[in-house]
N, C-alpha and C positions, 0 to 999 in steps of 0.2 A: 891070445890071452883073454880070459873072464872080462866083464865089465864089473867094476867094482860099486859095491854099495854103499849108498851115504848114509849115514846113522840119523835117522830123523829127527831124534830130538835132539839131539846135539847141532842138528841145523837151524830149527826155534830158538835155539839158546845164545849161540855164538854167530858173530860175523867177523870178518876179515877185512882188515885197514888196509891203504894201498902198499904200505910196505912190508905187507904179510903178516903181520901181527895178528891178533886175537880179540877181538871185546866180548867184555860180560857185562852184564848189570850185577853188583852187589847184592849180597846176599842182607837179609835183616827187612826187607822193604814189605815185605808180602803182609803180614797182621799184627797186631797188638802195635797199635801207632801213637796211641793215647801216653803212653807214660815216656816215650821218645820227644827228647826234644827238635824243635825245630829244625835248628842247625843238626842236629846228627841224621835228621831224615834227611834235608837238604844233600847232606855229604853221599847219604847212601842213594842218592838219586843218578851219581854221577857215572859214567862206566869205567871200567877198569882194565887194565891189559894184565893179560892171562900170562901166565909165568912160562919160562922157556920149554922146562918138563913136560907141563902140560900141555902147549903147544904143540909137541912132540907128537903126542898120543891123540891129538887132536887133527893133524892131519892123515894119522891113519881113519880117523872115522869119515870126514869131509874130505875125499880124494879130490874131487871135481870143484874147490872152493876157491 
């Protein structure tokens, strides 16, 4: 059988917690920061676990993760 490939940006993007979950960083952080308050930047600083669905679809791209 083939060696499968890893999706490479989806390898920058996501890593894998020990009990196989998912993290992302929150989306909203990248520009326009000036009219965001503090606390909602704060919040969107934090990471997130990625939903079941998408985890799904997500170890077909990250075989080897």
């Amino acid at each position: 059988m083939p060696k499968l490939k890893t999706c490479k940006s989806a390898k920058k993007r996501f890593r894998k917690t020990c009990t196989g979950k998912f993290i992302r960083r929150r989306a909203g952080k990248g520009h326009i920061l000036e009219k965001k308050t503090t606390k909602r930047k704060r919040n969107l600083s934090r990471k997130m676990v990625v939903s079941f669905g998408e985890s799904l679809v997500l170890r077909t791209m990250l075989p080897y993760m």
